[in-house]
N, C-alpha and C positions, 0 to 999 in steps of 0.2 A: 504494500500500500504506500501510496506515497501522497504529502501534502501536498494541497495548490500550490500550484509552482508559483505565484505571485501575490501579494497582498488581493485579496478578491473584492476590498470594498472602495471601491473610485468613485463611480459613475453615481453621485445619491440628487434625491428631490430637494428642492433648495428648503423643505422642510426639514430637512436629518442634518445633525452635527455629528462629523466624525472626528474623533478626538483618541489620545492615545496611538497615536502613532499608526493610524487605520485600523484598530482592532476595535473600538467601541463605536456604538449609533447608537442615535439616542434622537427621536421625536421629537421635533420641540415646539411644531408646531400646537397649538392651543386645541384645537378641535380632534374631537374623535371621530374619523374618517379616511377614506382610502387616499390620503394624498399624499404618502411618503415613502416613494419606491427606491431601492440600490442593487444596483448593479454593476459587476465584478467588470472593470475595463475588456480585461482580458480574458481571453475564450477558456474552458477546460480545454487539454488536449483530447484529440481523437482519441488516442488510444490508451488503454490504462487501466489504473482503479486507483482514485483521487477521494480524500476522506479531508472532511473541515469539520469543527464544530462550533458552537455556539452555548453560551450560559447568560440565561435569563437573568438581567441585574434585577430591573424591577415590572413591574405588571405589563408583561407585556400577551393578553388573553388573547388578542385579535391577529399575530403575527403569521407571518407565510414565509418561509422556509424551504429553498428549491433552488433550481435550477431555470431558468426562460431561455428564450433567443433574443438577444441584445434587441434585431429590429423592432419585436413586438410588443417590446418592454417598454411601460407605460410610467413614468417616476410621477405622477402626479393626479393617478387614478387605478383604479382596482386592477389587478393583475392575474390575479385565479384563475380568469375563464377558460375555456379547451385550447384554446389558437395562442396560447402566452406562453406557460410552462408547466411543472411541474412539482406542486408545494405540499408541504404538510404543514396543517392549521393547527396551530396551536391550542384554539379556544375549545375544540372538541375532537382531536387527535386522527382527522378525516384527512383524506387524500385532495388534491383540485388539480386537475390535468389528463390529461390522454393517458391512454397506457397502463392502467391503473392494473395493479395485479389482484389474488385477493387478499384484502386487505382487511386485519381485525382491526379496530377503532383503539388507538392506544390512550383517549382521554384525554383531559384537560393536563396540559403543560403548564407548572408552575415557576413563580419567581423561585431561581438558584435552578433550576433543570438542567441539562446539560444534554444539546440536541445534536447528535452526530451524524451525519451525513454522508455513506458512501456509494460513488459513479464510481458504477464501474463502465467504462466506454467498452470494451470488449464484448462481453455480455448484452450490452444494454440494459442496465437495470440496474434501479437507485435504492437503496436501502437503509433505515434509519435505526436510530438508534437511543433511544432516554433512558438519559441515568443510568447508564451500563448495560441497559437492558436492550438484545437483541430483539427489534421487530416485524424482523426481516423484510424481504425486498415488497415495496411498494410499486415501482413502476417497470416496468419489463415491454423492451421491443420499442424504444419511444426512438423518436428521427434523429439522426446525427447527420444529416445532408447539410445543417444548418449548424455551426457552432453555437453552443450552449455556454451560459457563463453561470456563477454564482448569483444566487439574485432570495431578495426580500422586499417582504411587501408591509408597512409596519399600518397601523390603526390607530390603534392607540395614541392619544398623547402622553409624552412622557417616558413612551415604550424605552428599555433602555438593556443594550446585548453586548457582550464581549462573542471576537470572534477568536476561537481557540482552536490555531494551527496545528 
C-alpha cells in the first residue's frame, strides 16, 4: 500500500481554510449547506493501491469522503450525485456514487473517528475503513478513463478534519 503521493488537499471552496501545512479543513463558512467542496490538485495514479485517512476534529455529521473526477467536481454545491464520485457519508455510514458494491451501512461517524480510505486502481474498488474496523470494499468496477482525485464535500459549519497520510 502506498500513501498519496502528494498533499491531496489544494483545490478547496473559498468556504474551507486549510491550515497546518494542508492537513486540516475546516468550514468556516456560517451556514449549514453544501457549499464547501476540496479537491486533491493532483490525480490518484492509475495504477496501484493508495490509502489516506482522515480524523474527525469536530462535528463534522454531514461530510463526504471519496474520490470525484476533478471536471465534475463542484467546490460550491452538492457533490454526491451519480455523475461526480464516489463518497461515504458520514451522517449515516451510506454509500453516494456509481459502483456501489454490497454495502452494510456502517452508521453515524463521530467527532475523533478515524476514516481510512483504500483505491485500489488495479482492482477497481474503494474500500473503507472506521476506527480500525474493516468495512470492506464499497465501490467495485467504477471508471478510471477519467482520472480520479481525492475529494470532500463538507456541510456542516465549523466541520473540522485532519488529513492523516
Amino acid at each position: 500500500l502506498l500513501p498519496i503521493p502528494t498533499s491531496p488537499i489544494m483545490g478547496a471552496s473559498q468556504n474551507a481554510t486549510i491550515s497546518n501545512r494542508g492537513t486540516v479543513v475546516t468550514k468556516h463558512a456560517a451556514s449549514n449547506s453544501w457549499t464547501c467542496g476540496v479537491i486533491a490538485d493532483d490525480p490518484i495514479p492509475s495504477v496501484g493501491i493508495y490509502e489516506w485517512s482522515i480524523k474527525l476534529i469536530t462535528a463534522c455529521n454531514n461530510l463526504m469522503i471519496g474520490i470525484s473526477k476533478k471536471a465534475n467536481f463542484r467546490p460550491t454545491s452538492a457533490n454526491y450525485s451519480t455523475n461526480t464520485g464516489h463518497y461515504l457519508y458520514c451522517f449515516n455510514g451510506c454509500l453516494y456514487g456509481l459502483s456501489q458494491n454490497n454495502w452494510q451501512n456502517v452508521g453515524p461517524i463521530n467527532v475523533g473517528s478515524v476514516v481510512k480510505v483504500k483505491c485500489d486502481m488495479d482492482k477497481k474498488e474503494i474500500s473503507f475503513e472506521v476506527d480500525k474496523l474493516d468495512k470492506g470494499v464499497a465501490f467495485k468496477n467504477f471508471d478510471t478513463t477519467t482520472p480520479l482525485h481525492v475529494a470532500f464535500d463538507l456541510y456542516d459549519a465549523g466541520c473540522s478534519f485532519e488529513l492523516i497520510c
